[in-house]
C-alpha positions as CSV (number, residue, x, y, z in Angstrom):
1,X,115.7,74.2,98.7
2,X,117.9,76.6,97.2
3,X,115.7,78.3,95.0
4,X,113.6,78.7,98.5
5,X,116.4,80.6,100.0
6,X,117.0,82.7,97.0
7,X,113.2,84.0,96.9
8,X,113.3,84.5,100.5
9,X,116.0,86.3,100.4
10,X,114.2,88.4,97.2
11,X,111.2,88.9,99.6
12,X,112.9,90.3,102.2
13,X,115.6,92.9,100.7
14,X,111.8,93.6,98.8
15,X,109.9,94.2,102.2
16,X,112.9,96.1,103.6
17,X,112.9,98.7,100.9
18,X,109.0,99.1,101.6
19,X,109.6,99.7,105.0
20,X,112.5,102.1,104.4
21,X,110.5,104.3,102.1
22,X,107.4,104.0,103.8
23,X,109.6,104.6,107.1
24,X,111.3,107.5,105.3
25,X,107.9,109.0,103.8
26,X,106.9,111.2,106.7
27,X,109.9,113.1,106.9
28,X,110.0,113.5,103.2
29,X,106.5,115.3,103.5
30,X,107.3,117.5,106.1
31,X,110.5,118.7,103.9
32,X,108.8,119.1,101.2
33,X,105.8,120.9,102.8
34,X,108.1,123.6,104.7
35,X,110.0,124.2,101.7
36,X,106.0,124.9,100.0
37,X,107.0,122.0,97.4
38,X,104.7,119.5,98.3
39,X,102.2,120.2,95.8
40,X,104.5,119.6,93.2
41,X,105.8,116.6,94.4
42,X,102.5,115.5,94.3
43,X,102.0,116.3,90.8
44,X,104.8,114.5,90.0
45,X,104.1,111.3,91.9
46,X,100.3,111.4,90.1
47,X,101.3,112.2,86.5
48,X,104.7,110.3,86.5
49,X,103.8,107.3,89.0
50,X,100.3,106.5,89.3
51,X,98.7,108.0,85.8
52,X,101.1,108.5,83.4
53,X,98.3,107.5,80.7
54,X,95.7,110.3,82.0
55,X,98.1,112.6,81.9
56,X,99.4,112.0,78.3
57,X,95.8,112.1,77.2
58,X,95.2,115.8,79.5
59,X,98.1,117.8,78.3
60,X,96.6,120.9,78.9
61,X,95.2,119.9,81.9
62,X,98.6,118.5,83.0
63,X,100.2,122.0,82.2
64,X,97.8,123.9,84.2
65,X,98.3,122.0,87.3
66,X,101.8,122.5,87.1
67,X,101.4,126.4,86.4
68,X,99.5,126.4,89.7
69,X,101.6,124.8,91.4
70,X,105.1,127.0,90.8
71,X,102.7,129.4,91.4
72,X,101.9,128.7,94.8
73,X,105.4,127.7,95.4
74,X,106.4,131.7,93.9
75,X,103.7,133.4,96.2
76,X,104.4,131.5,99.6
77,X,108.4,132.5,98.9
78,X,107.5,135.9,98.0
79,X,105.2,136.3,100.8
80,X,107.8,135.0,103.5
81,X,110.4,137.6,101.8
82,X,108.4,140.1,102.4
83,X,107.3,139.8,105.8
84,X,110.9,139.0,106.7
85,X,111.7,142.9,104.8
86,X,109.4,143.9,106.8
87,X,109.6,143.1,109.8
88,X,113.6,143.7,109.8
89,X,111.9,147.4,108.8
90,X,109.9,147.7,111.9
91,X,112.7,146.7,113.9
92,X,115.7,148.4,112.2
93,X,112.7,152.2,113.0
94,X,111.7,151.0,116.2
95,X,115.9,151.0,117.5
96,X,116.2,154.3,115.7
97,X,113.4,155.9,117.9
98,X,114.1,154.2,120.9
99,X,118.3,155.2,120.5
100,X,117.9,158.8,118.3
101,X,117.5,160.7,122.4
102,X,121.1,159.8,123.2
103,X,124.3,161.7,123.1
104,X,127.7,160.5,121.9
105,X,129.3,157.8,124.2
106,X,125.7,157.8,125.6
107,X,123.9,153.9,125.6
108,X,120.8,152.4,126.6
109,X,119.6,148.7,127.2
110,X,117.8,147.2,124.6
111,X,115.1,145.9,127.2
112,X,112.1,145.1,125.3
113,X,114.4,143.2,122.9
């Protein structure tokens, strides 16, 4: 009887850490995939996790698919810096033009912002 309770007890605290991660696992990806690290999370989950023996064998391979993956982490960064540099461009010449008509003391409404 006792050693019943004790592998329920097992079982459940079990199942309840299943359900926590598999509960937790959504937001996780959506983290990961808004900060563009997905893909390498998924590397490691395939190489560490699931085949740790495939990968040992396929080094190169392995290396590669790393490579490619800070990669695309590096160029969706960059690519969002730049936009960001210019857009605050646009906007920083689009104020100058829109103010450089006014006298001292003079101002304007910023309607179209």
């Amino acid at each position: 009887m006792n050693s019943t309770l004790i592998l329920f007890k097992e079982i459940g605290r079990q199942l309840l850490i299943v359900g926590l991660v598999l509960g937790s696992l959504p937001m996780a990806i959506r983290i990961l995939w808004k900060l563009r690290l997905l893909p390498l999370g998924c590397y490691f989950v395939a190489t560490k996790l699931f085949w740790p023996r495939w990968a040992a064998a396929h080094r190169t391979v392995c290396i590669l698919i790393f490579i490619a993956c800070v990669l695309f982490f590096v160029l969706c960064w960059t690519i969002r810096y730049i936009r960001q540099k210019r857009e605050e461009q646009i906007m920083a010449e689009l104020i100058h033009h829109y103010t450089k008509d006014l006298k001292p003391g003079e101002s304007r409404t910023l309607e179209f912002l």
